[in-house]
PDBQT receptor file of N, H, CA, C and O in Angstrom, charges set to zero:
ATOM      1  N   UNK A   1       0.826  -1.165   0.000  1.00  0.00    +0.000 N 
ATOM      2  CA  UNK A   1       0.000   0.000   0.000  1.00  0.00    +0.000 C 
ATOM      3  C   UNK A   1       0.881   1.242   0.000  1.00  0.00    +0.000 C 
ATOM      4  O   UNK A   1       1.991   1.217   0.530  1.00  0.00    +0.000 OA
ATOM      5  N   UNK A   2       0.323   2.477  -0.673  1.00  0.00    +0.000 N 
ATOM      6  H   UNK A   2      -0.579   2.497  -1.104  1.00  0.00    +0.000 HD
ATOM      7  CA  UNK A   2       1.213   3.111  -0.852  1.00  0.00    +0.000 C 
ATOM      8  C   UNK A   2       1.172   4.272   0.202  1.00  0.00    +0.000 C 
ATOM      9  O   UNK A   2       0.072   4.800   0.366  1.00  0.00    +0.000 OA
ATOM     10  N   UNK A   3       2.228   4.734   0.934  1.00  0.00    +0.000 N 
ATOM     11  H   UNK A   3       3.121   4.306   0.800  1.00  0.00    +0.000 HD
ATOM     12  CA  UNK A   3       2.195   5.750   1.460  1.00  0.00    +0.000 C 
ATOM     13  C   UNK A   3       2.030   7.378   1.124  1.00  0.00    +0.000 C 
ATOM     14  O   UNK A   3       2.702   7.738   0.158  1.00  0.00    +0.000 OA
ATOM     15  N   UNK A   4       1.052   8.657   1.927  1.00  0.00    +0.000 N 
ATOM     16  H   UNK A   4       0.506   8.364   2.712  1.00  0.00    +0.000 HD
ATOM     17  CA  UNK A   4       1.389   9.622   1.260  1.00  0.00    +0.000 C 
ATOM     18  C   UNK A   4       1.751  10.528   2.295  1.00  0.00    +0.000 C 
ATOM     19  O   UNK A   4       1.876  10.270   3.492  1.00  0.00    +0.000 OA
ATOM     20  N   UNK A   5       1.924  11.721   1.656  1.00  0.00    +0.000 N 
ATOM     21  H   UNK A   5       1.823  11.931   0.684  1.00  0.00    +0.000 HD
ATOM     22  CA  UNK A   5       2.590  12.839   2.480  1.00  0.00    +0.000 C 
ATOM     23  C   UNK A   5       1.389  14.042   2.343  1.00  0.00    +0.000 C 
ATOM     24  O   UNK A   5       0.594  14.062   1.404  1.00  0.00    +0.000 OA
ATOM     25  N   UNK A   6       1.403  15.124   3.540  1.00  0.00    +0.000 N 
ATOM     26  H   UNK A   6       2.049  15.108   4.303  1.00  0.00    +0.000 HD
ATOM     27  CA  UNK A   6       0.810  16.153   3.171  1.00  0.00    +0.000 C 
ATOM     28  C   UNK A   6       1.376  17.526   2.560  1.00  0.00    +0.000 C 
ATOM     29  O   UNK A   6       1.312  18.443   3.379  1.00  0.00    +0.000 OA
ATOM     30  N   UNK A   7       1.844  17.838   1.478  1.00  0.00    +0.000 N 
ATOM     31  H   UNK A   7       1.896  17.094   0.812  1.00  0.00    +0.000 HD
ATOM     32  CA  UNK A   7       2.169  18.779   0.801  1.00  0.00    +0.000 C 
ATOM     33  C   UNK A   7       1.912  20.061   0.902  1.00  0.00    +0.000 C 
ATOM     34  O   UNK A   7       0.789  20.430   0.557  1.00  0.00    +0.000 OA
ATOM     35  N   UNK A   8       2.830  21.002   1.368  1.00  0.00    +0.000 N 
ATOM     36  H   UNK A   8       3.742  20.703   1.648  1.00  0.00    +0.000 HD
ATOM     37  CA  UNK A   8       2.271  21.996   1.623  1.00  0.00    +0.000 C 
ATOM     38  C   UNK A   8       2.557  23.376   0.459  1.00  0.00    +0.000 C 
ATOM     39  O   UNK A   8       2.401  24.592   0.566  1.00  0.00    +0.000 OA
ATOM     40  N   UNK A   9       3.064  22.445  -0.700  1.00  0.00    +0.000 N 
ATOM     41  H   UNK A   9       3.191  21.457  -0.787  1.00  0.00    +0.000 HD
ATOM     42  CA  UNK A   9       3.185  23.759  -2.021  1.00  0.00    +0.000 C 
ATOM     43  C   UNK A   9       1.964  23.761  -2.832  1.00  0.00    +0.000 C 
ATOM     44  O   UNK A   9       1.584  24.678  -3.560  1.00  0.00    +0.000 OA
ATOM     45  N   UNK A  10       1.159  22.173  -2.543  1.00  0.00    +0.000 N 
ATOM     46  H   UNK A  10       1.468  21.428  -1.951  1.00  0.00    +0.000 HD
ATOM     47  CA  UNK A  10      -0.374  22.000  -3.649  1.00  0.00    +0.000 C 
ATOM     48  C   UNK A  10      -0.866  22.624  -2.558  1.00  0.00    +0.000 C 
ATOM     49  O   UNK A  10      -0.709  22.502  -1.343  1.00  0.00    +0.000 OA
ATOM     50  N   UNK A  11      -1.913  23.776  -3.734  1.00  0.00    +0.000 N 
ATOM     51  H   UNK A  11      -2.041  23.875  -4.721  1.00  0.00    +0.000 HD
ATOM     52  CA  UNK A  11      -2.756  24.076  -2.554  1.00  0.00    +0.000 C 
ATOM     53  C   UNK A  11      -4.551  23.157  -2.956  1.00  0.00    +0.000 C 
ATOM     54  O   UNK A  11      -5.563  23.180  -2.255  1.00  0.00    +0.000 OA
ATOM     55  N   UNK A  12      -4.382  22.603  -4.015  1.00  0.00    +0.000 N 
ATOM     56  H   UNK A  12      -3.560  22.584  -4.584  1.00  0.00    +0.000 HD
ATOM     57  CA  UNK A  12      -5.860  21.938  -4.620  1.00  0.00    +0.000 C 
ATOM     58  C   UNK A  12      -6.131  21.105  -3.810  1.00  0.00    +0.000 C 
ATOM     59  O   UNK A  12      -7.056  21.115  -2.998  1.00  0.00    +0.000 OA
ATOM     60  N   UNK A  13      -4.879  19.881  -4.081  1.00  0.00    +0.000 N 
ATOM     61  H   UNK A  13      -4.128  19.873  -4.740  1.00  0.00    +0.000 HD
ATOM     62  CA  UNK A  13      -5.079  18.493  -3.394  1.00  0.00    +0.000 C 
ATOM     63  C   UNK A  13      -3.764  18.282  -2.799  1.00  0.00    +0.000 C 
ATOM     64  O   UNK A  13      -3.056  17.573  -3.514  1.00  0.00    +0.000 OA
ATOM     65  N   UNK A  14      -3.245  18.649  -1.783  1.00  0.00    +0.000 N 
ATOM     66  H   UNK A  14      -3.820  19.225  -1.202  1.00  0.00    +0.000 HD
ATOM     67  CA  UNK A  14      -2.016  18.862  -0.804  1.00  0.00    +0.000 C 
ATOM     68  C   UNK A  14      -1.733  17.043  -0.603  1.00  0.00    +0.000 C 
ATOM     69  O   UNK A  14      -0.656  16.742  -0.088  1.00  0.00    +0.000 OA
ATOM     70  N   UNK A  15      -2.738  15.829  -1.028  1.00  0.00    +0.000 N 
ATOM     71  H   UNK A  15      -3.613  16.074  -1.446  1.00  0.00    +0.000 HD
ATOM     72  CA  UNK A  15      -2.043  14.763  -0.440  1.00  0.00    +0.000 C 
ATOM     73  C   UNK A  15      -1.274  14.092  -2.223  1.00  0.00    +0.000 C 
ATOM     74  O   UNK A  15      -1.729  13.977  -3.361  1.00  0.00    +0.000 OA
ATOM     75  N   UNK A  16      -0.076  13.836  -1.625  1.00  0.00    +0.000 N 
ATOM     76  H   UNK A  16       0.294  13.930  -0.700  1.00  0.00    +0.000 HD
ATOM     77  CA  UNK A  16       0.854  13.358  -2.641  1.00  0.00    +0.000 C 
ATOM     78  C   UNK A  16       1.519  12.291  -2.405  1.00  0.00    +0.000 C 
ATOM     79  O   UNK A  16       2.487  12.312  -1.645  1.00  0.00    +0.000 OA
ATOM     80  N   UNK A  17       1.066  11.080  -3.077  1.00  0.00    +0.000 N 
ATOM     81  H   UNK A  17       0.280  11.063  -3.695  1.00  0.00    +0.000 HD
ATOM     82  CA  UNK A  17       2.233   9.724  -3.115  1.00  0.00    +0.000 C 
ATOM     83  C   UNK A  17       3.481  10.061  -2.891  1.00  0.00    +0.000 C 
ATOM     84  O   UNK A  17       4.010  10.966  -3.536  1.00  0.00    +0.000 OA
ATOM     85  N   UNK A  18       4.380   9.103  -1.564  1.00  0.00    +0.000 N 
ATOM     86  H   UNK A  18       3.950   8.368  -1.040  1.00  0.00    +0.000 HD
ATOM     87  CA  UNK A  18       5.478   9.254  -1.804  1.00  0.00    +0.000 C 
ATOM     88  C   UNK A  18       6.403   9.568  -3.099  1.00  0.00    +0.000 C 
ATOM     89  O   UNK A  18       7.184  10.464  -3.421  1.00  0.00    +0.000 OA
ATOM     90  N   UNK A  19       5.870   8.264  -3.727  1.00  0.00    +0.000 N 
ATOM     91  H   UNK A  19       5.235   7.536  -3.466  1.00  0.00    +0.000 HD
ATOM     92  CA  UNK A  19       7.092   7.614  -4.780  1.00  0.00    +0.000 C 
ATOM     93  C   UNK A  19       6.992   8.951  -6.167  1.00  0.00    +0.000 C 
ATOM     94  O   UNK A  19       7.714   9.255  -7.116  1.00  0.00    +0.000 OA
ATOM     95  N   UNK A  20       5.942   9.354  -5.717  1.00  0.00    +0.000 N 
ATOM     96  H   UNK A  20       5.355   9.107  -4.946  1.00  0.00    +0.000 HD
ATOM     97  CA  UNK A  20       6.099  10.799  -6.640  1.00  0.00    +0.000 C 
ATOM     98  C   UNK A  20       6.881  11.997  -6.516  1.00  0.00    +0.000 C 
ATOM     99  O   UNK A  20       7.635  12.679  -7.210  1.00  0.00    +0.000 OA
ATOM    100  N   UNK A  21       6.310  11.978  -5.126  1.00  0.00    +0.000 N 
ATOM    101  H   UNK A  21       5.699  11.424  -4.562  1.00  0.00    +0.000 HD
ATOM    102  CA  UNK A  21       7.644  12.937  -4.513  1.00  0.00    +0.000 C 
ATOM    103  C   UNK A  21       8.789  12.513  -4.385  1.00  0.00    +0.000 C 
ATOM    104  O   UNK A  21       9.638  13.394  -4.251  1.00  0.00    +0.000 OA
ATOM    105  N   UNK A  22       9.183  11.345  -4.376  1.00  0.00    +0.000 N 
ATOM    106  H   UNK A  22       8.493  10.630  -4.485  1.00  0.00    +0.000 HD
ATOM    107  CA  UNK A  22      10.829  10.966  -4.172  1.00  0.00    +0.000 C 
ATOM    108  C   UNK A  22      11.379  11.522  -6.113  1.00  0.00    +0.000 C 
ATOM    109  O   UNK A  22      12.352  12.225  -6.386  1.00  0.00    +0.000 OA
ATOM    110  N   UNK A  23      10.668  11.090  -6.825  1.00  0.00    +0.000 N 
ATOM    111  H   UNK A  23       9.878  10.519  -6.603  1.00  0.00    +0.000 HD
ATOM    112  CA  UNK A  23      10.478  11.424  -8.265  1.00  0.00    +0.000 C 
ATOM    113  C   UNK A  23      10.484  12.554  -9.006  1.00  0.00    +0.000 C 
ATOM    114  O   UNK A  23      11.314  12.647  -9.910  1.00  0.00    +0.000 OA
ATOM    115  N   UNK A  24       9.787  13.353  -8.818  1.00  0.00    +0.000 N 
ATOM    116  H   UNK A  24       9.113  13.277  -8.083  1.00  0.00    +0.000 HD
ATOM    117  CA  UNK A  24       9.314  14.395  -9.749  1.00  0.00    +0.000 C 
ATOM    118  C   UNK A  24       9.667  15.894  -8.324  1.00  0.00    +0.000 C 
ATOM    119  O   UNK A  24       9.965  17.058  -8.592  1.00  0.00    +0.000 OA
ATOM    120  N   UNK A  25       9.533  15.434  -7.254  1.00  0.00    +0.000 N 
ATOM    121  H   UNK A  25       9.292  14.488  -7.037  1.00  0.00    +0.000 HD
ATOM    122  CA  UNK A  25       9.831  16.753  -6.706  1.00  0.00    +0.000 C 
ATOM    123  C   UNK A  25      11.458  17.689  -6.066  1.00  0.00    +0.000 C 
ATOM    124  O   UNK A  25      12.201  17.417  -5.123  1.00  0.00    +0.000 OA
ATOM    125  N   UNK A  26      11.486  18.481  -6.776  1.00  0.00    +0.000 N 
ATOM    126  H   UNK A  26      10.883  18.702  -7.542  1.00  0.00    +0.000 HD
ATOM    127  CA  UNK A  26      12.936  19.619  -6.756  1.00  0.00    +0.000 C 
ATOM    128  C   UNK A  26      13.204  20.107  -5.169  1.00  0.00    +0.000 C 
ATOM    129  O   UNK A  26      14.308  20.515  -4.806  1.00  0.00    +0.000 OA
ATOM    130  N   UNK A  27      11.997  20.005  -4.238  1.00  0.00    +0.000 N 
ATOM    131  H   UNK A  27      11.100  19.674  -4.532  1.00  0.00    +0.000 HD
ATOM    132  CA  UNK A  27      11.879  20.430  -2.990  1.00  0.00    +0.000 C 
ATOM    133  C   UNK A  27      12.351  19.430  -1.708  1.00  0.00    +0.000 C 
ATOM    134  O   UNK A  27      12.749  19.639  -0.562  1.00  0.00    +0.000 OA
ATOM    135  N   UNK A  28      12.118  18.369  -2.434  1.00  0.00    +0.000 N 
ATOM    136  H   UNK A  28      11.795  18.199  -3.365  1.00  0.00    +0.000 HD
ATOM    137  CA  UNK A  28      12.501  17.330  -1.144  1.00  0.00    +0.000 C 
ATOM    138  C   UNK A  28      13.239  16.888  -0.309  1.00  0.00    +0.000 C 
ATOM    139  O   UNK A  28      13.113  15.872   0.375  1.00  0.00    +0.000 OA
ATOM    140  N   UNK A  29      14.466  18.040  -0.348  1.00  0.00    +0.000 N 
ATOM    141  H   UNK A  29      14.568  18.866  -0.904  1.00  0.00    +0.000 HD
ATOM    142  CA  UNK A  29      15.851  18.127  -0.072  1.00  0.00    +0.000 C 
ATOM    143  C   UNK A  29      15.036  18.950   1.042  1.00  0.00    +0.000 C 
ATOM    144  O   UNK A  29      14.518  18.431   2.031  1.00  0.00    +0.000 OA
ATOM    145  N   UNK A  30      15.016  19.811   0.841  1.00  0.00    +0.000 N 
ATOM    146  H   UNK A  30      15.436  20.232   0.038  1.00  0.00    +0.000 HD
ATOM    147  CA  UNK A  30      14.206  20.888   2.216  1.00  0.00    +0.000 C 
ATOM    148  C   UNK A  30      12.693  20.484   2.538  1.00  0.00    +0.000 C 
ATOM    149  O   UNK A  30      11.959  21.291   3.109  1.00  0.00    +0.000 OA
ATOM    150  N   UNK A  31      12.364  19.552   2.259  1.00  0.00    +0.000 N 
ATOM    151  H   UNK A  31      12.960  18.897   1.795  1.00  0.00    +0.000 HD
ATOM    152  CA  UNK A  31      10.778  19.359   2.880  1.00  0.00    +0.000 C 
ATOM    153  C   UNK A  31      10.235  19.115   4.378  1.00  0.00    +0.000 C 
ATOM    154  O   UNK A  31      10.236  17.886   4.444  1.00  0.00    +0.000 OA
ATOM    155  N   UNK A  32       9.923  19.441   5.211  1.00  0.00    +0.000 N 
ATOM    156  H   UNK A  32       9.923  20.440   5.157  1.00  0.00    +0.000 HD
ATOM    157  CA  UNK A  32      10.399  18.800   6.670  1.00  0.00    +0.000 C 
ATOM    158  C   UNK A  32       9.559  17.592   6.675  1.00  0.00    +0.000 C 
ATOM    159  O   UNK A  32       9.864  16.476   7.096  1.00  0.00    +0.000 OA
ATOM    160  N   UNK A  33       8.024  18.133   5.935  1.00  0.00    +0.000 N 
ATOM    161  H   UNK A  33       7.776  19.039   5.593  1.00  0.00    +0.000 HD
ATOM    162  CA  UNK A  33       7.220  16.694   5.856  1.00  0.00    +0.000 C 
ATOM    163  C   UNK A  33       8.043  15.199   4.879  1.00  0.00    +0.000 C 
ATOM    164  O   UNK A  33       7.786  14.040   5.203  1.00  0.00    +0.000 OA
ATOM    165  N   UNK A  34       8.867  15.491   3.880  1.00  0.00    +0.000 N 
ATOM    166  H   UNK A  34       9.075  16.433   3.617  1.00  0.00    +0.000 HD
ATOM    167  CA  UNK A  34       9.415  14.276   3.422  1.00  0.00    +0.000 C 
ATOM    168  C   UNK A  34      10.334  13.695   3.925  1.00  0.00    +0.000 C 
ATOM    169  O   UNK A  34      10.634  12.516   3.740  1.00  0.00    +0.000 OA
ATOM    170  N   UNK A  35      11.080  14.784   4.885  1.00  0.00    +0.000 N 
ATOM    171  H   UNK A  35      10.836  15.742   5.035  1.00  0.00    +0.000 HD
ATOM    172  CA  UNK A  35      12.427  14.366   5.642  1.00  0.00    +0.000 C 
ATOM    173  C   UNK A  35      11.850  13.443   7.203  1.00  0.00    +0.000 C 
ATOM    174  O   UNK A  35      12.489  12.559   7.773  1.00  0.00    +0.000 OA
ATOM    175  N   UNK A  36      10.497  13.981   7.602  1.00  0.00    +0.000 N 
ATOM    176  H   UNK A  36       9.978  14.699   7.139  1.00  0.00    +0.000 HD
ATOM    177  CA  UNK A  36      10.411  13.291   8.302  1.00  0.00    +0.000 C 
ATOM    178  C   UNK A  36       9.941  11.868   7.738  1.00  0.00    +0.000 C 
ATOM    179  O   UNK A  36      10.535  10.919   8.251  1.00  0.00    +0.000 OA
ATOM    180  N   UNK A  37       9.469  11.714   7.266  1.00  0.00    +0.000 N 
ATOM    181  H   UNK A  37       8.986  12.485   6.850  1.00  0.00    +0.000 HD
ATOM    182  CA  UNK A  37       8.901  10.143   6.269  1.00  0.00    +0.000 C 
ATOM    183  C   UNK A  37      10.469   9.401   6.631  1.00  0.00    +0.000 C 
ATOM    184  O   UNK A  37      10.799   8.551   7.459  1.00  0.00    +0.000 OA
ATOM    185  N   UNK A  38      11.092  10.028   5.776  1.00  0.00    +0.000 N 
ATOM    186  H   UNK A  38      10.825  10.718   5.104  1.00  0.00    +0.000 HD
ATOM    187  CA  UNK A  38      12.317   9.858   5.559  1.00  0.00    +0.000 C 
ATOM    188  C   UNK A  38      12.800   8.724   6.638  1.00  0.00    +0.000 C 
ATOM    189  O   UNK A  38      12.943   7.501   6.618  1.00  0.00    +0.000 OA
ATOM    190  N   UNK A  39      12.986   9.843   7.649  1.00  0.00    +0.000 N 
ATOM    191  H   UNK A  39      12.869  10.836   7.665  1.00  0.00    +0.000 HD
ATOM    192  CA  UNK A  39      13.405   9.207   9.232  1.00  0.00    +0.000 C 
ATOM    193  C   UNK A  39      12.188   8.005   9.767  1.00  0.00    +0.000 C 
ATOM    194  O   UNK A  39      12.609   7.360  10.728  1.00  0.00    +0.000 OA
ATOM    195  N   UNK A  40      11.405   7.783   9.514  1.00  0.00    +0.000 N 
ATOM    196  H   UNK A  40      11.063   8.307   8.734  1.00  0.00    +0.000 HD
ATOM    197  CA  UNK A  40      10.397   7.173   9.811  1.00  0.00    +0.000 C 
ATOM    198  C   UNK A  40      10.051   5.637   9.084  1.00  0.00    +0.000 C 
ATOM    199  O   UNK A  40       9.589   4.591   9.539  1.00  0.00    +0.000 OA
ATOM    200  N   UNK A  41      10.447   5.996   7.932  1.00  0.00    +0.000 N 
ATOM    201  H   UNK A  41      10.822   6.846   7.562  1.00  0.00    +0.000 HD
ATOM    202  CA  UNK A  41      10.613   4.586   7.198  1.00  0.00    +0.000 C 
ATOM    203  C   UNK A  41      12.270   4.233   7.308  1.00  0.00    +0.000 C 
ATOM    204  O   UNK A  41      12.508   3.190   6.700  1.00  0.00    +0.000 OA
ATOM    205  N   UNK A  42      12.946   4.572   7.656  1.00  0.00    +0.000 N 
ATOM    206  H   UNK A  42      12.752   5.420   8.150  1.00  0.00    +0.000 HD
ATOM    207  CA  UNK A  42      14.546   4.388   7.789  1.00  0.00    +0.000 C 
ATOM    208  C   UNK A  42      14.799   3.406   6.384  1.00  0.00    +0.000 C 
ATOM    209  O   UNK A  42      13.971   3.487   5.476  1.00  0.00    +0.000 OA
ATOM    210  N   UNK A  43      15.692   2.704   6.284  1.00  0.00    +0.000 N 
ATOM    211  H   UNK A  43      16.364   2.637   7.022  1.00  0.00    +0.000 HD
ATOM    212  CA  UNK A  43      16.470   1.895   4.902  1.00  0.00    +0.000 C 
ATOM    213  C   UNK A  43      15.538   0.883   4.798  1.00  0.00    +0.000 C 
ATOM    214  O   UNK A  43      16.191  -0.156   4.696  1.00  0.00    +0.000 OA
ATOM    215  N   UNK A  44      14.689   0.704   4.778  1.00  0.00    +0.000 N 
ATOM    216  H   UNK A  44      14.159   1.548   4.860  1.00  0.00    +0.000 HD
ATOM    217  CA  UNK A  44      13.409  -0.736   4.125  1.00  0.00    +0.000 C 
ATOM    218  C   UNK A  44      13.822  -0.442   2.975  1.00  0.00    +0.000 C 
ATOM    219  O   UNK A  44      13.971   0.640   2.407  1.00  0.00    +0.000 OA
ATOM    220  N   UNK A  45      14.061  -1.881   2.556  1.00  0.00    +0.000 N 
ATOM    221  H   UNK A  45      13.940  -2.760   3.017  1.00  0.00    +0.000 HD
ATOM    222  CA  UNK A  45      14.054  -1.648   1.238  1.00  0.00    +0.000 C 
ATOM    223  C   UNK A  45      12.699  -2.167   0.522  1.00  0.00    +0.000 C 
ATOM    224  O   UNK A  45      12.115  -3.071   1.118  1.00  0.00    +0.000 OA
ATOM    225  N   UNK A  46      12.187  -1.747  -0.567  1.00  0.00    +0.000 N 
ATOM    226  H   UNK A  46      12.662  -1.012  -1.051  1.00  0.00    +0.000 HD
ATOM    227  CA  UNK A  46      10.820  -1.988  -1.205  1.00  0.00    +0.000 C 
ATOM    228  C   UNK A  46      10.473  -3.402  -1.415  1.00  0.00    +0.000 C 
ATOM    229  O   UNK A  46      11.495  -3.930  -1.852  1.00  0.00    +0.000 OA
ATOM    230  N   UNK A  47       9.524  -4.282  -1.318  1.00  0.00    +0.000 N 
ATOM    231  H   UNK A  47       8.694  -3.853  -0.962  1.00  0.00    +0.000 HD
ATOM    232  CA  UNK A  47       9.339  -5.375  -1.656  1.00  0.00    +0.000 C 
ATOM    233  C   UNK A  47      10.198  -5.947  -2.876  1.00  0.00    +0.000 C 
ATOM    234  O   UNK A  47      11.016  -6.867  -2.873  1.00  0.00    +0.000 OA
ATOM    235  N   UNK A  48       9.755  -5.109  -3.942  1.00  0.00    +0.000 N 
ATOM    236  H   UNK A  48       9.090  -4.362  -3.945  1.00  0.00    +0.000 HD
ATOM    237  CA  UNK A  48      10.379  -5.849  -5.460  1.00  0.00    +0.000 C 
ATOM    238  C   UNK A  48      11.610  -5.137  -5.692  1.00  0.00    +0.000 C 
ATOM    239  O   UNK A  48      11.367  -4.051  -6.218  1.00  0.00    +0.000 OA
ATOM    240  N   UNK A  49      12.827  -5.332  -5.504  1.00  0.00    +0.000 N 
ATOM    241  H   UNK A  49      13.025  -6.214  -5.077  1.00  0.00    +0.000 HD
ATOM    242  CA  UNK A  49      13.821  -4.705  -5.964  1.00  0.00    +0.000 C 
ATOM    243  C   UNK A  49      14.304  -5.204  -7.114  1.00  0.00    +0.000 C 
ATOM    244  O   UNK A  49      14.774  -6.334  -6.988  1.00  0.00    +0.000 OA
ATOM    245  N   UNK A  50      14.352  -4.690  -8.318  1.00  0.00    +0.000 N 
ATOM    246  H   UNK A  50      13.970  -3.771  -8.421  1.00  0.00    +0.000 HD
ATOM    247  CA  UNK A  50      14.532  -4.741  -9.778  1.00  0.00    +0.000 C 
ATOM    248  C   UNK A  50      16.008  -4.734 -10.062  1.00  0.00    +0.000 C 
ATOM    249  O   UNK A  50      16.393  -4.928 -11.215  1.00  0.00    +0.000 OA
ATOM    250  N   UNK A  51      16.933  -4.504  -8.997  1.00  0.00    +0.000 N 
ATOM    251  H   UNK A  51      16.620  -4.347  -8.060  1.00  0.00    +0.000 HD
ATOM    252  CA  UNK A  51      18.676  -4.862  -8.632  1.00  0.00    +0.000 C 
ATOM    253  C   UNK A  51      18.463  -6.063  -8.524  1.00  0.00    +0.000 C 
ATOM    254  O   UNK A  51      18.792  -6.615  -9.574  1.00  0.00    +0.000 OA
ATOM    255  N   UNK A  52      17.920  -7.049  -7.489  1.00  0.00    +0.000 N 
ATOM    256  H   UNK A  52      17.653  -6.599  -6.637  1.00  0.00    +0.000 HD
ATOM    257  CA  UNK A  52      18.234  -8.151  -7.097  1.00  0.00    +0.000 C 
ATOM    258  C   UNK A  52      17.751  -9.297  -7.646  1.00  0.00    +0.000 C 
ATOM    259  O   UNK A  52      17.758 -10.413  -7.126  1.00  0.00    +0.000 OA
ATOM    260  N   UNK A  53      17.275  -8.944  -8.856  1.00  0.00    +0.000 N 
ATOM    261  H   UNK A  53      17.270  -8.037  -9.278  1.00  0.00    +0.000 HD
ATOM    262  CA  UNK A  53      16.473  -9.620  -9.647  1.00  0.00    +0.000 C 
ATOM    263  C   UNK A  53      17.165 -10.034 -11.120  1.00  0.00    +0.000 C 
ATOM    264  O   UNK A  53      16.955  -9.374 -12.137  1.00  0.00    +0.000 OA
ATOM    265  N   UNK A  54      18.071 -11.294 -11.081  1.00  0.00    +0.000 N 
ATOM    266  H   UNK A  54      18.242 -11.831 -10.255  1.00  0.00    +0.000 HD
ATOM    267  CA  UNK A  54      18.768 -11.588 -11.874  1.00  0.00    +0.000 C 
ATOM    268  C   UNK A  54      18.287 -12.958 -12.855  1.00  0.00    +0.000 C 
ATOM    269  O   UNK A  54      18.325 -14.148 -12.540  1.00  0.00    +0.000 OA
ATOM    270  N   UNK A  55      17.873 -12.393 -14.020  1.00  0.00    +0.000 N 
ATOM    271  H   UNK A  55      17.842 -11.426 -14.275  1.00  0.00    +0.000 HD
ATOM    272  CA  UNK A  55      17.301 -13.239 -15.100  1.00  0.00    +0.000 C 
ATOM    273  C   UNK A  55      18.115 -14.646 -15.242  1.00  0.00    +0.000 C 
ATOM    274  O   UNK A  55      19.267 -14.675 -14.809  1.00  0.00    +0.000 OA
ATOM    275  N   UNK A  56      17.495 -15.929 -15.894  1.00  0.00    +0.000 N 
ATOM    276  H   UNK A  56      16.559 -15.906 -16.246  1.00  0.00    +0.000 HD
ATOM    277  CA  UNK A  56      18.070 -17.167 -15.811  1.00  0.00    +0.000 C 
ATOM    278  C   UNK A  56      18.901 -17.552 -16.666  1.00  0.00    +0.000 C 
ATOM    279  O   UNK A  56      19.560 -18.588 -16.579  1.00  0.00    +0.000 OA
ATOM    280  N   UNK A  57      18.955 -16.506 -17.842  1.00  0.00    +0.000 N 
ATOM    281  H   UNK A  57      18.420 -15.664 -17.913  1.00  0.00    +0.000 HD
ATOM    282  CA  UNK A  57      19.856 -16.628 -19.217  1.00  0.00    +0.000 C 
ATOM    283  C   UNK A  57      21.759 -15.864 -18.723  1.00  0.00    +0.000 C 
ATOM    284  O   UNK A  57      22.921 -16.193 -18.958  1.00  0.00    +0.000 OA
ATOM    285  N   UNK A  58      20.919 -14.529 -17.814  1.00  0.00    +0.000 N 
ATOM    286  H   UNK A  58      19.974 -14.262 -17.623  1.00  0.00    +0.000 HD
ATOM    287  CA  UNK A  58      22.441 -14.100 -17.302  1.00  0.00    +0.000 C 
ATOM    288  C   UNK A  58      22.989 -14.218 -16.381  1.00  0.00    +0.000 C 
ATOM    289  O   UNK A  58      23.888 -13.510 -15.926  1.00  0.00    +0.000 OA
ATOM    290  N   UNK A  59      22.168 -15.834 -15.664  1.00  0.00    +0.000 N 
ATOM    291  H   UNK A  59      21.438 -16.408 -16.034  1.00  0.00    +0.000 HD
ATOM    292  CA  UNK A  59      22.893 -15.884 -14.375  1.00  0.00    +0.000 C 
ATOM    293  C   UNK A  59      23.871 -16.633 -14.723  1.00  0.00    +0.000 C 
ATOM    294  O   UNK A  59      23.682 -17.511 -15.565  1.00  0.00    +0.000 OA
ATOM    295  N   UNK A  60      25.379 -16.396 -14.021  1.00  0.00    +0.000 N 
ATOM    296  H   UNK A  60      25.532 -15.683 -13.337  1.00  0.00    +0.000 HD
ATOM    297  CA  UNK A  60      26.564 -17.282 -14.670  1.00  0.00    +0.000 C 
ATOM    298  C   UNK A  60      27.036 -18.669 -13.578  1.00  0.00    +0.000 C 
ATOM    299  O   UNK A  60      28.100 -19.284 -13.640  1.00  0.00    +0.000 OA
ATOM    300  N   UNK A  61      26.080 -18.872 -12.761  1.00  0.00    +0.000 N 
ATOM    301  H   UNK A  61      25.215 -18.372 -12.710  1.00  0.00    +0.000 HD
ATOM    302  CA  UNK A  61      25.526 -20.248 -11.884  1.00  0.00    +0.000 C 
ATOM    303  C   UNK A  61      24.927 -21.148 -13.042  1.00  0.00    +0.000 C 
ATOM    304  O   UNK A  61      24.428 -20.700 -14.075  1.00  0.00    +0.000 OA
ATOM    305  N   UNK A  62      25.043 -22.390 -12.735  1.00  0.00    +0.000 N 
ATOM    306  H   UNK A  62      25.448 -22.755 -11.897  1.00  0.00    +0.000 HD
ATOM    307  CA  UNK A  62      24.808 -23.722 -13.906  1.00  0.00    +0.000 C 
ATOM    308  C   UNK A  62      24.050 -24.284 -13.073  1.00  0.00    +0.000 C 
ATOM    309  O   UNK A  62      24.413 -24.561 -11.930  1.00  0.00    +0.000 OA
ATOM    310  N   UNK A  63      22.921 -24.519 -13.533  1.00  0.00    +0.000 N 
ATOM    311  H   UNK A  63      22.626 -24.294 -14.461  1.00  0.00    +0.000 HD
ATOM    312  CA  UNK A  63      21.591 -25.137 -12.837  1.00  0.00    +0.000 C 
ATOM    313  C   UNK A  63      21.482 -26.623 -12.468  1.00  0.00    +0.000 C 
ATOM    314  O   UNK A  63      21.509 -27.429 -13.398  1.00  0.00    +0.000 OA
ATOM    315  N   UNK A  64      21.367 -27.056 -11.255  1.00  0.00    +0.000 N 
ATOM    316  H   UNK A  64      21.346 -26.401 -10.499  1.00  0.00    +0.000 HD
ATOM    317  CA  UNK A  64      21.392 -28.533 -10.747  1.00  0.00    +0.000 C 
ATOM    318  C   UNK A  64      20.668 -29.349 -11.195  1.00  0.00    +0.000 C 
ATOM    319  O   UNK A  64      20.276 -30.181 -10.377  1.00  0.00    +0.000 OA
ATOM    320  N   UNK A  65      20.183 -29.488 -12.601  1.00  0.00    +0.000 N 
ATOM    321  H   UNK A  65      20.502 -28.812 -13.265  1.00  0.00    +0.000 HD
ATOM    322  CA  UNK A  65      19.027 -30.230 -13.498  1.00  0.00    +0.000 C 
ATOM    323  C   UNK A  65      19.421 -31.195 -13.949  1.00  0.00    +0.000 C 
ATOM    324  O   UNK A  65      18.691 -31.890 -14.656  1.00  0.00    +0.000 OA
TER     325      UNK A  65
């Protein structure tokens, strides 16, 4: 489920998906609301990590078959 933040530069719809803001926003270096997220989720890493995910053609391990 995805987490959001309350934004305080939208003034329409102030709630914004993280992963958007980690993304698309120039501010998040100074945000106090993203910095605290920040501190709050500490290093989790995401369920699917697309690094650790090594296809069966380029793995250079020889399969026990």
């Amino acid at each position: 489920m995805a987490d959001y933040l309350y934004c305080t530069r939208k003034k329409n719809n102030p709630r914004i998906d993280v992963r958007i803001c980690q993304a698309k926003c120039s501010f998040k270096d100074s945000c106090a609301e993203f910095q605290a997220y920040e501190e709050r989720s500490g290093n989790q890493s995401p369920i699917l990590n697309s690094r650790l995910i090594i296809s069966p053609v380029l793995n250079p391990m020889a399969s026990k078959n």
